[in-house]
MILUMZA-898244 format. One line per 4 residues: number of its first residue (from 0); for each residue x, y, z of C-alpha. Coordinates in Angstrom, 1 decimal, decimal comma. Layout:
N
NUM) X/Y/Z | ...;
***
This chain:
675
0) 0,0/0,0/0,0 | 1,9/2,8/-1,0 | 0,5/6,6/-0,2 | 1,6/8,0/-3,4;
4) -1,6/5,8/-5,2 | -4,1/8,0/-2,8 | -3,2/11,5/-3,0 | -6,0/12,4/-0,6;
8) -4,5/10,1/1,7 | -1,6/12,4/2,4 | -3,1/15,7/3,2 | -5,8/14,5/5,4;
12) -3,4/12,5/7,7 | -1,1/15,9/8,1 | -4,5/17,5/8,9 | -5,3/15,1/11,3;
16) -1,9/15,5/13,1 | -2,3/19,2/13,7 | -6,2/19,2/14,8 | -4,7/16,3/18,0;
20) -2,1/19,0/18,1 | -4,5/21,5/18,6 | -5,9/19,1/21,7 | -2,7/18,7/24,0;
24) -0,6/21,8/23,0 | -0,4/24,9/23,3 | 0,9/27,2/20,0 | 1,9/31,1/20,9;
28) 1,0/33,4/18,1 | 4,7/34,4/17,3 | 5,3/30,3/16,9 | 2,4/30,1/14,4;
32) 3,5/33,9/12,6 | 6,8/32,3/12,2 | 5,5/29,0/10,9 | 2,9/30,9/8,4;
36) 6,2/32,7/6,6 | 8,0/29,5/7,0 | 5,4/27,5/4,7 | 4,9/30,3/2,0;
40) 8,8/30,6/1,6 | 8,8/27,0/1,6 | 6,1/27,0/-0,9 | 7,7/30,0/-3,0;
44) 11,1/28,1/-3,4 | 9,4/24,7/-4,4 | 7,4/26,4/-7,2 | 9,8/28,5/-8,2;
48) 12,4/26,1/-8,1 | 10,7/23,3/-8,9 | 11,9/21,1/-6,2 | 9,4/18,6/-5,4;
52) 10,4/17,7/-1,8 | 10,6/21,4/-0,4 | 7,1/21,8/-1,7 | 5,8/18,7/-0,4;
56) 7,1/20,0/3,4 | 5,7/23,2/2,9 | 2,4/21,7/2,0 | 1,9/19,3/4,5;
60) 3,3/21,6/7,0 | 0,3/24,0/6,0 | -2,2/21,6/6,3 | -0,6/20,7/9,9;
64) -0,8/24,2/10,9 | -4,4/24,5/9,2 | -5,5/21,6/10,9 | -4,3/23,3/14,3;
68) -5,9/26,6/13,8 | -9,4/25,3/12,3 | -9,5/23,2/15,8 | -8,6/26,4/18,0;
72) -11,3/28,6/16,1 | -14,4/25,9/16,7 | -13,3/25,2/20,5 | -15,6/28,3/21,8;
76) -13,7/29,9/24,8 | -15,6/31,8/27,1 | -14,4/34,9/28,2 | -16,0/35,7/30,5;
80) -17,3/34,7/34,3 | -21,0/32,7/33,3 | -21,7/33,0/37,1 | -21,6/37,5/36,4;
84) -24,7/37,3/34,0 | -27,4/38,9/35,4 | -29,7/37,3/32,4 | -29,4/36,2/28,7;
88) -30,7/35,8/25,5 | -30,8/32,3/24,0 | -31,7/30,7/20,9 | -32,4/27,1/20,5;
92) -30,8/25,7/17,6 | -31,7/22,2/17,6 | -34,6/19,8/17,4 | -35,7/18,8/21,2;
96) -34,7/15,5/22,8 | -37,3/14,4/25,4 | -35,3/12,6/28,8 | -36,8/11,2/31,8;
100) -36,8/14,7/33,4 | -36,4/17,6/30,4 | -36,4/18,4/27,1 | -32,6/19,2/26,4;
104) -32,2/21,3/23,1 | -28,8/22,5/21,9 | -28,9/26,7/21,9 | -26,9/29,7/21,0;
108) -26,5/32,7/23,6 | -26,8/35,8/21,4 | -26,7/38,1/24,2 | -25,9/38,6/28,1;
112) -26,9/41,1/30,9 | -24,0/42,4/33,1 | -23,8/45,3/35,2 | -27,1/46,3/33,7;
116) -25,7/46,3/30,1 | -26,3/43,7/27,1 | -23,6/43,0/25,3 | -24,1/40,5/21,8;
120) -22,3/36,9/22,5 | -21,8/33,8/20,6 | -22,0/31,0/22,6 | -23,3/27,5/22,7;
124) -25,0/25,7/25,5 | -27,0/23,0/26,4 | -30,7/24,0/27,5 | -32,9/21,7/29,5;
128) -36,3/22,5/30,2 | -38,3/20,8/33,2 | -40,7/18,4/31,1 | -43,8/19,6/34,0;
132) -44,0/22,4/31,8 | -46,1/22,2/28,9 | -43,5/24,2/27,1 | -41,7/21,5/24,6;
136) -38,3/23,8/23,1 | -38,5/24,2/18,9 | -36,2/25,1/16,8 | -35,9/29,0/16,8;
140) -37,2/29,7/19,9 | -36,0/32,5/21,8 | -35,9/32,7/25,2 | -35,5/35,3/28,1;
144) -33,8/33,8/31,0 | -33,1/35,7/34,4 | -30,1/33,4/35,7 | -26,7/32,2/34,9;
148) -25,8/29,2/32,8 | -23,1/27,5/34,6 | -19,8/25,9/32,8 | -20,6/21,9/32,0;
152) -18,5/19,9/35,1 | -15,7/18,0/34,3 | -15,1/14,1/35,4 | -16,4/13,1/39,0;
156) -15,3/9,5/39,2 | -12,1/7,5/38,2 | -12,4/6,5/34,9 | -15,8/8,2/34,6;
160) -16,7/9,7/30,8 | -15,6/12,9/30,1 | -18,8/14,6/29,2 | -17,1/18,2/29,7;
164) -14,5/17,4/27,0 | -17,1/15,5/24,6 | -18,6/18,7/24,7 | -16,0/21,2/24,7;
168) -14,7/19,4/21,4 | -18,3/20,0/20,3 | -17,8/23,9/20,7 | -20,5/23,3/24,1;
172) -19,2/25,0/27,1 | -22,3/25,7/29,2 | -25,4/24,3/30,6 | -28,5/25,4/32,4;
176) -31,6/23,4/34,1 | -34,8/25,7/33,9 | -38,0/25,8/36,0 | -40,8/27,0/35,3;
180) -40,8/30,6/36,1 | -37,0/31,1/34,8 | -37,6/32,1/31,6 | -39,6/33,6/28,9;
184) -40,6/32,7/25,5 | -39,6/35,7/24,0 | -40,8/34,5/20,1 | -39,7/32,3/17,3;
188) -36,7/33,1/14,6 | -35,1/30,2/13,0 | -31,6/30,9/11,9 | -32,7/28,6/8,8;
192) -35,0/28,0/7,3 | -33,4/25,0/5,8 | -33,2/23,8/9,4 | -36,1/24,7/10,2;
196) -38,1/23,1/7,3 | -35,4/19,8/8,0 | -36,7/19,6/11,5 | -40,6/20,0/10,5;
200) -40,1/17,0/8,3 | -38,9/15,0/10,7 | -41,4/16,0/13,5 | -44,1/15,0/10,8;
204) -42,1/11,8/10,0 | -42,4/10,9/14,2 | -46,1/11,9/14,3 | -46,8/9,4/11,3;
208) -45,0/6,4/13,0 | -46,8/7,0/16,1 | -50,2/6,5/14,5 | -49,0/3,9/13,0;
212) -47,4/1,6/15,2 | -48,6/0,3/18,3 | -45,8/-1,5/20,3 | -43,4/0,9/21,8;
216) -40,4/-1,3/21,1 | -41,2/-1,1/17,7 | -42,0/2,4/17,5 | -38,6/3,7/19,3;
220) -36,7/1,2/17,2 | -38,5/2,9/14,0 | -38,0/6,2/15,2 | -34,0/5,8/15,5;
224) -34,2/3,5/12,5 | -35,9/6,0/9,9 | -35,8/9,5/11,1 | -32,7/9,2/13,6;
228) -34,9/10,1/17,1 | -33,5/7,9/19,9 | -35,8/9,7/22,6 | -38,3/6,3/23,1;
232) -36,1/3,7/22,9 | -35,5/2,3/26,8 | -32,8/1,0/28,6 | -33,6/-2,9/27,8;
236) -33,6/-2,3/24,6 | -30,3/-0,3/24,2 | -28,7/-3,0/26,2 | -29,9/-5,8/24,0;
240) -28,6/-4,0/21,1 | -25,5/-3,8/22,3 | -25,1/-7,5/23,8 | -26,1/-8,2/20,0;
244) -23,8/-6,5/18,2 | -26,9/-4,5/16,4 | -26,3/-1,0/18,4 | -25,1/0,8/15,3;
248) -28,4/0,4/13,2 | -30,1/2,3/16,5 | -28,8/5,6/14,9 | -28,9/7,1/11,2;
252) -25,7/6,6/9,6 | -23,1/5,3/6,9 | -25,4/1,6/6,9 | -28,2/3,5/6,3;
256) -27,2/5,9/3,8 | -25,0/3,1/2,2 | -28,0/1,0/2,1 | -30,3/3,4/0,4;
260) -28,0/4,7/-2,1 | -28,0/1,2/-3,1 | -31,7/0,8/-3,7 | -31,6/4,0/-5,5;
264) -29,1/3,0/-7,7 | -30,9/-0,8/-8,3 | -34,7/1,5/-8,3 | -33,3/3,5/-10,9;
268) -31,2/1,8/-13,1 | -33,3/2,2/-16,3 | -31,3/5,8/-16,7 | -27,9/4,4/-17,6;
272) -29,7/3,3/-20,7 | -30,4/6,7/-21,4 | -27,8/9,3/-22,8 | -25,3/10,3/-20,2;
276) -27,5/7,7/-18,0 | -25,1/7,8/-15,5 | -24,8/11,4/-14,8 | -28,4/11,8/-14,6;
280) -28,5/8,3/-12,2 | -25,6/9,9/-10,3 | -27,0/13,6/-9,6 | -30,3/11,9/-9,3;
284) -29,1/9,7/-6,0 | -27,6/12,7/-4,8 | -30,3/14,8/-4,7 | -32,3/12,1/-2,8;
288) -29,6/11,1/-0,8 | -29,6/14,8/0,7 | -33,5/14,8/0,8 | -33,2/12,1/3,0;
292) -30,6/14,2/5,1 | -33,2/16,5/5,6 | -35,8/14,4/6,4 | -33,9/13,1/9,6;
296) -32,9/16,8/10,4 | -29,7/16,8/9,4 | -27,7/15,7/11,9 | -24,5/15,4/12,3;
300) -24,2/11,4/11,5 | -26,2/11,7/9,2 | -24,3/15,4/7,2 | -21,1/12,7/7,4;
304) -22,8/10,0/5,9 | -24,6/11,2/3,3 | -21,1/13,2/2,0 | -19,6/10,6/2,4;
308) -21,5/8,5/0,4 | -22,5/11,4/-2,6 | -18,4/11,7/-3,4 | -18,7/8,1/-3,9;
312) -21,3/8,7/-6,3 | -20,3/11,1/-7,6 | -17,3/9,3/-8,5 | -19,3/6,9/-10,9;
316) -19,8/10,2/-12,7 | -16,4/11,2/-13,6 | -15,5/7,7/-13,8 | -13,2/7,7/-10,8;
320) -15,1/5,1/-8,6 | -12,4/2,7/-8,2 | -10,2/3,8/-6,1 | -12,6/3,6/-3,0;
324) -9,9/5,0/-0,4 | -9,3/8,4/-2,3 | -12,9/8,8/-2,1 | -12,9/7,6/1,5;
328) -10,5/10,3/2,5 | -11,6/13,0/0,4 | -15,0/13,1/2,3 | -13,0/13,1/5,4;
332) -10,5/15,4/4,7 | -13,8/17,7/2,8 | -15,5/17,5/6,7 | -12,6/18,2/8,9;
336) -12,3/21,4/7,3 | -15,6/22,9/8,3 | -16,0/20,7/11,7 | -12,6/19,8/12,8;
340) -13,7/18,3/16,2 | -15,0/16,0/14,6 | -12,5/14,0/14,7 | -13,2/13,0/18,3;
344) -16,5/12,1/17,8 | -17,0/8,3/18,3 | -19,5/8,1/15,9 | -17,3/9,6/13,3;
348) -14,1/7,4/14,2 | -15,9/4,1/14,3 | -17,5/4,6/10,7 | -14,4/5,8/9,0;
352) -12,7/3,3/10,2 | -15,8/0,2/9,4 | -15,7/2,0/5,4 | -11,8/1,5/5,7;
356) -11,8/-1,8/6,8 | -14,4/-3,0/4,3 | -12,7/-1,1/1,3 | -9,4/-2,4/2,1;
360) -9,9/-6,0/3,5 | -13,2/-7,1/2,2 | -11,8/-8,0/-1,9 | -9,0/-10,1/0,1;
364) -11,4/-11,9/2,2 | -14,3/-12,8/-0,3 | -11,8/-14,2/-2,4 | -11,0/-16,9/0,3;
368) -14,3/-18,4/-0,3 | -16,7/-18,6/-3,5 | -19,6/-20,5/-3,1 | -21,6/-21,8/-5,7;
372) -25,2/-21,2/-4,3 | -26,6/-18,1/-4,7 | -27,7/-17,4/-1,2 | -24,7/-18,6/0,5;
376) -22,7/-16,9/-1,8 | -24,7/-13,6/-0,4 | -24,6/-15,0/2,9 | -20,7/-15,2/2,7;
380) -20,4/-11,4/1,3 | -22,4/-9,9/4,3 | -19,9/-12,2/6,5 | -17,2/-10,9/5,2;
384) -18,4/-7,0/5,2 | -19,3/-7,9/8,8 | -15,6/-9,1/9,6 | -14,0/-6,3/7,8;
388) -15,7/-3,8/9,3 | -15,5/-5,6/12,7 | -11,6/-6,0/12,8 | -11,3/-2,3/12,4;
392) -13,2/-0,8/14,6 | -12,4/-3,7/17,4 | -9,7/-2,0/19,3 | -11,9/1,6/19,1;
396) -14,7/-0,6/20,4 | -12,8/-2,0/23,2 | -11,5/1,6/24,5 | -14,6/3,3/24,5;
400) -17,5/0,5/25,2 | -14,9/-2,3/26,8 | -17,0/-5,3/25,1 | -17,4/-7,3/22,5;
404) -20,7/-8,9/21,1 | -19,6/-12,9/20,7 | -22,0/-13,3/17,8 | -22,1/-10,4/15,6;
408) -21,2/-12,8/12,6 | -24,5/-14,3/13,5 | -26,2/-10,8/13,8 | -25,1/-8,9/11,2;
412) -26,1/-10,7/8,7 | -29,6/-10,9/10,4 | -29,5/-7,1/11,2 | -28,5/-6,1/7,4;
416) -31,2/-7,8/6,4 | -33,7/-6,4/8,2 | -32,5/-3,2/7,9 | -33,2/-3,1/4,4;
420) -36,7/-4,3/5,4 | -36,9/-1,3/7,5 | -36,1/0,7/5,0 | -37,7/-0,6/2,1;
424) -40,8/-0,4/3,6 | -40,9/2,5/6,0 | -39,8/5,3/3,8 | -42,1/4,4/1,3;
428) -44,5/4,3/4,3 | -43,8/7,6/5,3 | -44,4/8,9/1,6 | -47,3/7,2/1,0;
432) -49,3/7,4/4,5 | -52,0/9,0/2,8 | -52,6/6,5/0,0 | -55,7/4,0/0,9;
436) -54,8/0,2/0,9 | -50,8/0,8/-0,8 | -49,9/2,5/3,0 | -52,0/-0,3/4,7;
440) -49,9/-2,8/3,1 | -46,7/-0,8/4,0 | -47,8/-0,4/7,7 | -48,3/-4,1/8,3;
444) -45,0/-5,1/6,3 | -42,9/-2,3/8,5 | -44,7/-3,8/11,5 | -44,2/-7,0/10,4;
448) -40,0/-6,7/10,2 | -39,6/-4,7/13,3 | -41,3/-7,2/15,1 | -38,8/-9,6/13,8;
452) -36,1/-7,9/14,3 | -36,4/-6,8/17,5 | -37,2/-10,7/17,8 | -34,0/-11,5/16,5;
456) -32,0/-9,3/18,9 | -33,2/-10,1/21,7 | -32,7/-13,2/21,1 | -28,9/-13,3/20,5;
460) -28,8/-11,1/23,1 | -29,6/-14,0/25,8 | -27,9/-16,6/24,3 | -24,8/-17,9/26,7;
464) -21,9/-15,2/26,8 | -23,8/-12,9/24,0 | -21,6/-10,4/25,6 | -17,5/-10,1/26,5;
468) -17,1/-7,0/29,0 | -14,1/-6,3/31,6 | -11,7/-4,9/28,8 | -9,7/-1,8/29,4;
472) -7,8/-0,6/27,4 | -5,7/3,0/27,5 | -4,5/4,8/24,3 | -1,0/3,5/23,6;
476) -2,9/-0,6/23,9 | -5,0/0,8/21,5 | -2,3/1,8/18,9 | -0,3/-0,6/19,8;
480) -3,5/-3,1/19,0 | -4,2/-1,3/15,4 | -0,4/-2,1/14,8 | -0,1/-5,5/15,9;
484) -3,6/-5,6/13,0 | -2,0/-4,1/10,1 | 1,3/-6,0/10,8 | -0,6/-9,3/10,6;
488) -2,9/-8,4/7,7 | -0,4/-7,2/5,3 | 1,6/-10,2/6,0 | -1,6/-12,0/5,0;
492) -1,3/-10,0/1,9 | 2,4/-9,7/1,0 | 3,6/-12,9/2,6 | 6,5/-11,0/4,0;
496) 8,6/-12,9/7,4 | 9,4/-9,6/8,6 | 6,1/-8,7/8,8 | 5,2/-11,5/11,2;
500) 7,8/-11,7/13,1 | 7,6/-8,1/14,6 | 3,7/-8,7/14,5 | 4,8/-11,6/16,8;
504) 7,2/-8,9/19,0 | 4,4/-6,9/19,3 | 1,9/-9,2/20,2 | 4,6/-10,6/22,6;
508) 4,9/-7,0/24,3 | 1,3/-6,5/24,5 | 1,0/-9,7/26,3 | 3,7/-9,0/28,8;
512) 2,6/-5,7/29,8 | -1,3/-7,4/30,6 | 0,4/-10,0/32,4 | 2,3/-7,1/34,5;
516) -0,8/-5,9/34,8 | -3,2/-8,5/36,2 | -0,2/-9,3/38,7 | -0,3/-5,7/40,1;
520) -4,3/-6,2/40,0 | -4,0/-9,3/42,3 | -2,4/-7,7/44,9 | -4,3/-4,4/44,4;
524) -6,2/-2,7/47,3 | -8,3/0,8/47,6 | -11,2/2,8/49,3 | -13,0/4,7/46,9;
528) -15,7/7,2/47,8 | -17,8/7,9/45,0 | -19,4/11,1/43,9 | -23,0/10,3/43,0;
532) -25,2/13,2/42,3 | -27,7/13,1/45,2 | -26,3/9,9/46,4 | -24,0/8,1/48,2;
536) -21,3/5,3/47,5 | -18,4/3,7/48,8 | -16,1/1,2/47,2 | -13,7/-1,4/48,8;
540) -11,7/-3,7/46,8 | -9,4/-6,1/47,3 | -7,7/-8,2/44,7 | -10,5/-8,5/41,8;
544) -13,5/-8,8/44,0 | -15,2/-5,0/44,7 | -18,2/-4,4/47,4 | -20,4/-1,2/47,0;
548) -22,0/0,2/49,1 | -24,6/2,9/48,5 | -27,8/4,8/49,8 | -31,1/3,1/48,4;
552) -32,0/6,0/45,9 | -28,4/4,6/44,1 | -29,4/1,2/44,5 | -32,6/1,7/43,0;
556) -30,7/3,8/39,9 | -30,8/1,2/37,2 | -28,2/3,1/35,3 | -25,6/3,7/38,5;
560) -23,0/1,2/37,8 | -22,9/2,3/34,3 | -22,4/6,0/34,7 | -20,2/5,6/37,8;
564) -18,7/2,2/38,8 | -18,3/0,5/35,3 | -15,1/1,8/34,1 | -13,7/2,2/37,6;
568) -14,2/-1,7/37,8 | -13,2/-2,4/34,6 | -9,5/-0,8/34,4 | -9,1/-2,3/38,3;
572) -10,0/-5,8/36,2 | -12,8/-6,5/38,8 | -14,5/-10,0/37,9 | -17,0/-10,4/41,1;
576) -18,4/-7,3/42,7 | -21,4/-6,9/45,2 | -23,8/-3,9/45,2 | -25,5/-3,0/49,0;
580) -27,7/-1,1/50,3 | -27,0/-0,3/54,2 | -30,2/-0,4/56,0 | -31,6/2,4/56,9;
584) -31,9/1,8/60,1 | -28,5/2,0/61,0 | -27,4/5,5/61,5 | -23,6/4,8/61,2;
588) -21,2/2,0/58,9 | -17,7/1,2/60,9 | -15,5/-0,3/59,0 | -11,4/-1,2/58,3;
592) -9,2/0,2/55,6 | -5,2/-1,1/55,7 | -5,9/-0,9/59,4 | -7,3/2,4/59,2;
596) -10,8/3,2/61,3 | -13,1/4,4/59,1 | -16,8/5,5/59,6 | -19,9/6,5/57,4;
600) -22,5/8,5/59,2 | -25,8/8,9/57,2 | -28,2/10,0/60,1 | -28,4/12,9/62,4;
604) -26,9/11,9/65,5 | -27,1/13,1/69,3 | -24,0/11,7/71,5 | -21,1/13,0/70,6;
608) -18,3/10,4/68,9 | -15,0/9,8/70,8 | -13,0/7,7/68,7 | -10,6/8,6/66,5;
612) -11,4/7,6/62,6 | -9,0/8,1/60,1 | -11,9/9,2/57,3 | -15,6/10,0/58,3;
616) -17,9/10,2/55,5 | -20,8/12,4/55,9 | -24,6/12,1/54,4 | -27,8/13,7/54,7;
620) -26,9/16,8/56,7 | -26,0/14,4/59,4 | -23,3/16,8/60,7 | -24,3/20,6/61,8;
624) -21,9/21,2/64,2 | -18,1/19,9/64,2 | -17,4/21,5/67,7 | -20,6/19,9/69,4;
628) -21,0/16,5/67,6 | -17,4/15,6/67,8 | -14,9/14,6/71,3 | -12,4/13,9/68,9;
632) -12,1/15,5/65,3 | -11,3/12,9/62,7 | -8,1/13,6/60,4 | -10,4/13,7/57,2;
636) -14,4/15,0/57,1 | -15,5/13,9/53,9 | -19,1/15,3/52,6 | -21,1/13,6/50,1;
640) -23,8/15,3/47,6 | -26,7/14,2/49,6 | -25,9/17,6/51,9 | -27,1/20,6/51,1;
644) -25,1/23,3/49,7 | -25,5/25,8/52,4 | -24,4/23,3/55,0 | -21,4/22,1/53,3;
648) -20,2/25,8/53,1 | -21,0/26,4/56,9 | -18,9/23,2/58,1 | -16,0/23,9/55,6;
652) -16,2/27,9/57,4 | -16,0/26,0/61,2 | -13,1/23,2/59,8 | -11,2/25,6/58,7;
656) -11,0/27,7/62,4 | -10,8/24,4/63,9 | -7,7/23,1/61,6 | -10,1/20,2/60,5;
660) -9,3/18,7/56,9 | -12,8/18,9/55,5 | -13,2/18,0/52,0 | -16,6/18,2/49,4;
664) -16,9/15,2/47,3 | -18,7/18,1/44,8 | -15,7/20,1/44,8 | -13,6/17,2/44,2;
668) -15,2/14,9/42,3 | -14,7/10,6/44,1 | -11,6/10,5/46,3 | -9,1/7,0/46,3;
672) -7,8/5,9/48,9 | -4,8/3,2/48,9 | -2,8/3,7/52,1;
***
């Protein structure tokens, strides 16, 4: 595989480098002044000259530097204090997404109060509106709001996701939870109207699969399916997904697109017989492919997509189809110039690289096999798509998710299928809702293949093992996984020793360092104290067994150990843990760390405590009075989020005139403890 055969290839790898330079370093103006006159000298003399190799450094040089400045410029700053705004100005600039609790819409700040003057901002945000109020957020609606957004928290827990930096990269700072009686519809004023008329559709589009089908399951799957809303589908659901190996057709994207540019293309074949048939065909696919963008409100998955997926069509038209890669990296390179975060999107890593993988390995692979039937000869091709796509995206998968679905060679092929059952008959459905008998027909059909789908998946989903979890993997396993994969396959391919035996060094390495690993996990012991918001959790592990303990409201959370323990457990390489609830009865929980006394109180309490505890952990306001409710102060006073604010800032007043080390899990997000 040699660069010089994709000359997109080259400039969107140099781009690449200098947007992830962009996220860990820091540039000073005179640096990125000097570099500027650097690559326009170094372009000068390569023209001028005609020297080929000072040209090419100049070039990829400027894209590095382009790369790096594109990034700096979408990463909104703010500038100033959020909690100084007397009031604001906001404009929603998104479709609503209905949670348990709100409807969160993405907005724009257009203008702040401080110090009794407005001042015109640009700044992004996430708004959430208490769902009590009848007020549901559309896109365009401005609001009046007499509070502060506050800046978007960063990680509270080891190993917790980072949803300040996933929205940072996103150019989203800022968040604010609204009651009613915070705010004021001030009017409507899309900011356009192609957004607006995008996000219409799809509302309609919702409304029409609603009177349609009856079974939630199948509506939410429908819903995320068609028109790319993910607000119905339920926490079962998700989960069997992704035990399946199916999570991926949950959400509009490059399957979806890919899928219906095929039965465009198959629909509309006729045209090639036609005079410049394939430019018509070609500009014809586009047009619908965009439609279709529009219909499921153009988000971002989709926008990547359906590019995607046009260049490639458009690449039948200038008859430059065949190299698949140059296309590939042309619509990425075309993307990370207008949204250069991007790049740290999952969703946009994951089906890069699946489009990589099945453009690069897939010809190799079917060739290993040609069956004479027919079906299993189709059979085999959505195999070996599945496997392509699967090997590529398997170390990403393991980093960010840390599982692996056993059977997704037996679910893929299922889900493919039924995808295009989905498709084939819901769009049409959509169109033709209004048509007597032809929509009828449609309805039942659509019903008919959800049903079986979501059949399907749940079905693989409970089979034995269904799902692998417990990975964890950092970012140097990752790369070095990717490596050890392309050192093996293009052995596979060129049949080169070398190739395998430094695959087998690496592989070798890899294996040492997990071994290192799980030794230092045997032996491993810590106290964690959690910070759950409104709750309260404590962690003790010993080898690779892990008991929690936590407040019944956390117990009761279905969705606790996923947001808060999961990762934690996984990168400790726990295999047995035990969730449980202390009884509420007691008022306090002794217990031994390395010898250490420690002590949870989680009721009020009268007598005053005389022993000496290394840690105390405080809930529920149980503590109003340091002075009073303590003989002998412990060395740390640890406050949970189940006190209120006002107390917490009281006792950290008293600790610090009484020399106490007092410390706010809010403040500091979950504490570990290994000595």
């Amino acid at each position: 595989m040699s660069l010089k055969a994709y000359p997109t290839l080259r400039p969107l790898i140099f781009l690449i480098l200098g947007i992830i330079a962009a996220e860990y370093f820091q540039i000073s103006s005179f640096v990125l002044i000097f570099l500027a006159i650097g690559v326009v000298a170094g372009l000068f003399t390569g023209f001028y000259f005609k020297h080929a190799t000072v040209l090419s450094i100049a070039l990829f040089t400027g894209l590095a530097a382009l790369g790096f400045l594109l990034s700096r410029k979408q990463k909104m700053e703010v500038d100033f204090p959020l909690e100084q705004i007397d009031a604001y100005v906001a404009r929603v600039s998104s479709s609503g997404e209905t949670k348990p609790k709100s409807y969160k819409s993405e907005a724009e700040i257009i203008q702040i109060k401080h110090q009794g003057q407005w001042r015109d901002v640009d700044l992004k945000m996430l708004l959430y509106i208490n769902s009590t109020d009848s007020l549901v957020p559309r896109y365009g609606d401005i609001f009046l709001i007499n509070e502060a957004p506050r800046l978007i928290e960063g990680v509270k827990n080891p190993f917790e996701f980072n949803y300040q930096k996933f929205q940072f990269n996103r150019g989203i700072p800022a968040h604010h939870f609204l009651r009613k009686g915070d705010y004021v519809l001030l009017g409507s004023q899309p900011k356009s109207q192609i957004k607006n008329w995008a996000y219409t559709l799809n509302s309609k589009a919702r409304d029409i699969l609603k009177n349609a089908l009856e079974d939630p399951k199948d509506l939410a799957v429908a819903e995320a399916m068609l028109v790319g809303a993910k607000d119905d589908l339920d926490n079962e659901t998700r989960d069997a997904y992704a035990t399946a190996g199916a999570v991926h057709i949950l959400a509009v994207s490059g399957l979806h697109v890919g899928i219906l540019m095929l039965l465009i293309n198959y629909l509309l074949g006729f045209l090639k017989k036609f005079k410049n048939g394939h430019v018509i065909l070609g500009l014809t696919t586009v047009i619908l492919l965009w439609l279709y963008a529009l219909f499921t409100g153009l988000s971002p998955s989709v926008t990547r997509a359906t590019l995607m997926f046009s260049l490639f069509q458009l690449g039948t038209i200038i008859r430059r189809d065949k190299n698949s890669i140059n296309v590939l990296a042309g619509s990425a390179l075309t993307l990370l110039v207008f949204r250069p975060n991007w790049l740290f999107e999952v969703g946009f890593q994951l089906s890069y690289l699946a489009m990589f993988g099945i453009i690069f390995l897939y010809p190799y692979l079917n060739r290993l096999i040609e069956p004479k039937n027919k079906l299993l000869s189709h059979l085999w091709q959505i195999s070996v798509v599945s496997v392509s796509a699967q090997l590529f995206t398997l170390p990403l998968s393991l980093y960010y998710f840390h599982q692996f679905p056993s059977y997704f060679l037996l679910t893929n092929p299922l889900v493919t299928v039924a995808s295009m059952g989905v498709l084939f008959t819901g769009l049409p459905y959509l169109i033709l809702s209004g048509v007597p008998l032809i929509s009828d027909f449609l309805q039942a059909a659509l019903s008919f293949v959800l049903k079986l789908l979501n059949f399907s998946v749940v079905s693989i989903s409970h089979l034995p093992n269904a799902k692998l979890s417990g990975f964890h993997l950092d970012v140097v396993e990752a790369t070095t996984l990717y490596l050890l994969l392309f050192l093996l396959i293009f052995f596979f391919i060129r049949r080169q020793p070398t190739l395998l035996k430094t695959g087998v060094l690496v592989a070798f390495g890899l294996t040492a360092f997990n071994v290192k690993t799980d030794l230092t996990q045997m032996n491993q012991q810590e106290l964690t104290l959690h910070f759950i918001p409104r709750g309260s959790g404590i962690s003790i592990i010993d080898s690779k067994t892990a008991i929690f303990i936590c407040d019944s409201l956390t117990e009761a959370n279905p969705r606790a150990y996923d947001f808060h323990l999961k990762n934690y457990y996984d990168a400790r390489g726990i295999r047995n843990y035990t969730i449980s609830r202390e009884p509420d009865v007691d008022d306090m929980l002794a217990f031994e760390f390395k010898n250490k006394k420690n002590l949870w109180i989680r009721k009020y309490f009268r007598q005053p405590i005389d022993e000496l505890f290394d840690k105390i952990m405080v809930s529920q306001n149980a503590v109003y009075d340091i002075n009073k409710q303590f003989s002998v102060f412990p060395k740390t006073l640890i406050l949970d989020d189940t006190n209120s604010r006002y107390r917490i800032e009281k006792l950290k007043a008293q600790a610090d005139t009484l020399g106490v080390h007092l410390i706010s899990l809010y403040d500091t997000g979950g504490l570990t403890f290994r000595e």
